[in-house]
N, C-alpha and C positions, 0 to 999 in steps of 0.2 A: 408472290409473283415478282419477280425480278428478271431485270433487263440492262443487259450493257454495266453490269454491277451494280445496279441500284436497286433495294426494294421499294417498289412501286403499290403492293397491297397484300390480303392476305384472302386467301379463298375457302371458306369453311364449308366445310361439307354437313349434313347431318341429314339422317332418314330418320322419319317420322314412324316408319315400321319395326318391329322387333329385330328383324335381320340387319344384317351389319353389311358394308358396303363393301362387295365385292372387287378383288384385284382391276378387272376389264373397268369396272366405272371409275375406279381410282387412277387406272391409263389414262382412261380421256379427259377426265378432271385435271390431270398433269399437263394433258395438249392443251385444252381449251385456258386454262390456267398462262400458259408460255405465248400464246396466241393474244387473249387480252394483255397479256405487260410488253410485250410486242408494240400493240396498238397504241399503251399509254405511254409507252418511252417516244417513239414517233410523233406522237401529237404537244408532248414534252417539249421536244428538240425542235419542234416548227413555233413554237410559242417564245421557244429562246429566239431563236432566231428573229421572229418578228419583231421580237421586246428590243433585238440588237440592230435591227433595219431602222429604226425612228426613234432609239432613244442615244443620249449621248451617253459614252460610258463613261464620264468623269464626274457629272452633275445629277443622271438621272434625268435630266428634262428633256425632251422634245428635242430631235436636231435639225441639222438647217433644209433638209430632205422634207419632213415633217413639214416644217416650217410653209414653204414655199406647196405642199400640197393643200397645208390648212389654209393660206390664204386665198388660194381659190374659190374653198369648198364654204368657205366663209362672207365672203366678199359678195359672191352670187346667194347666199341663201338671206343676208339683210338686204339685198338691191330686189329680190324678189319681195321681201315683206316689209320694204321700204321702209328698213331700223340702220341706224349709225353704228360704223366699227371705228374700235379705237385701237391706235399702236402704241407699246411704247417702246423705245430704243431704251437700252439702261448701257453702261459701263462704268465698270469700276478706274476710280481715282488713282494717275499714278504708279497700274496696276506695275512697270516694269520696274519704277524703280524700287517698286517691295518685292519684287521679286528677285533684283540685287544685293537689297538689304538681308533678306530674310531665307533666299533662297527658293527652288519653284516646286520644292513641295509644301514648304508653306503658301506659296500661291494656290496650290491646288487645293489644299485643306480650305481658302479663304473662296474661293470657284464654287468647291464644294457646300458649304455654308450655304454663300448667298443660292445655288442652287435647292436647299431643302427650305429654304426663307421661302423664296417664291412658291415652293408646292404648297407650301404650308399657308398663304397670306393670298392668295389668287381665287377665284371662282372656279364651280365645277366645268361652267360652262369655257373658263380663261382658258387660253391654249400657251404655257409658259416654256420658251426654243431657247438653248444656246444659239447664239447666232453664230457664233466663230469666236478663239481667244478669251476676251474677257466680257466681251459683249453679248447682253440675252438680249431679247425681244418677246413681248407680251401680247398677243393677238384678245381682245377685249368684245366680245361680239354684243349688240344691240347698247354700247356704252356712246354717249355722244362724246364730244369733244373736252365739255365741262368735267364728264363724269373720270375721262381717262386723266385728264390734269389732276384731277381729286386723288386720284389713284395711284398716281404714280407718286404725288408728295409724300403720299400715305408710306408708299415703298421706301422712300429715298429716307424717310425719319426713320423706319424700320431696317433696315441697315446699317444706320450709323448709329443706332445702338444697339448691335450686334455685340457679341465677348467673344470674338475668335482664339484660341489656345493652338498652338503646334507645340507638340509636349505640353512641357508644363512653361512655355513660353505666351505670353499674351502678347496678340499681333498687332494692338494697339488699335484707334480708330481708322475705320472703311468705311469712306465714304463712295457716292456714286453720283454719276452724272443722267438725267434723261430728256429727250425729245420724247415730245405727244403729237401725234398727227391721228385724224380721224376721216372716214367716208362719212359725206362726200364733200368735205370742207377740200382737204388736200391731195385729189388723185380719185379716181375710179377705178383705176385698178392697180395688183398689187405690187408694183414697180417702182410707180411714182407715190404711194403710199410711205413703203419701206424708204426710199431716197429721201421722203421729206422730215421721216421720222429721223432717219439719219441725221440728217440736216441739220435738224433744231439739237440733235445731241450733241453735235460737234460746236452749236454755236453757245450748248451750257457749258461746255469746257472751257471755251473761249473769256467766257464771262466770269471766269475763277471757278469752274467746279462747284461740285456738291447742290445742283440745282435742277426746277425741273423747269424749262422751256415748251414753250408752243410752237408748232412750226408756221403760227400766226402772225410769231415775231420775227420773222428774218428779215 
């Protein structure tokens, strides 16, 4: 079965009777055969596309689209079962001047990393978004405030002993910066959540980098 160039399956016929399969059922075996890879190319092509609606294509993770519908759907479903969400802002250290030094596909190769880091080191349940640039964000559901600090330390060590290569070039140490904010310590909803997370990320940079902040602390 092939569609749009691709083969998509293969349709085997067989009769259980002595006779052998007539031309006329061998026709309609041909339609019904063109008709199913029809269907699966179609349902194909609406799967990429969705895959291409909410994911980013540089990282693979979640994008800011995503992002902003999971906080919703998330926000309202712990206020309903009355459990703590945790955020965390992450950004990488520096990110422009390595990508001076090094050039911006080595930046991308270093995006890309920390991107398969976090699918790899996250909960089923974690919801892990670029946010934009170099900056991700972490949506942590039913995590309190303790738990998302815990978490994010966990991330920030697990990055800086990353071994990123572009070639056979080592990119040297990547560190990162993150703000934790959680419901309902900082914000009810997902505005002044993200702000606050924000917040406290921009006040680990402030503080020298490579650390994780509470938006407890500002």
């Amino acid at each position: 079965m092939m569609a749009q160039g691709d083969t998509l399956g293969l349709l085997y016929l067989h009769s259980n009777s002595q006779a052998t399969i007539t031309p006329p059922q061998k026709r309609l075996a041909e339609a019904i055969s063109k008709q199913i890879a029809i269907s699966l190319a179609n349902l194909k092509l609406r799967e990429t596309l969705q895959y291409q609606s909410f994911r980013d294509p540089l990282t693979g993770l979640f994008n800011r689209r995503y992002l902003d519908a999971s906080m919703d759907r998330e926000l309202h479903r712990v206020m309903r079962e009355d459990k703590s969400l945790g955020i965390i802002m992450l950004d990488v250290d520096h990110f422009k001047q390595f990508n001076d030094t090094f050039g911006h596909d080595a930046g991308d190769v270093v995006l890309q990393s920390i991107g398969r880091f976090l699918q790899d080191n996250v909960r089923q349940s974690d919801i892990a978004c670029r946010f934009g640039g170099e900056e991700f964000t972490i949506i942590l559901p039913h995590a309190s405030l303790e738990n998302a600090l815990e978490r994010a330390e966990q991330l920030r060590l697990g990055v800086k002993n990353l071994h990123i290569q572009y070639g056979n070039q080592p990119l040297g140490l990547i560190t990162v910066s993150l703000g934790v904010a959680a419901f309902p310590h900082h914000g009810e909803n997902p505005k002044d959540l993200l702000q606050n997370a924000d917040s406290a990320l921009y006040k680990a940079k402030e503080q020298g980098r490579d650390r994780v902040i509470s938006a407890n602390l500002i």
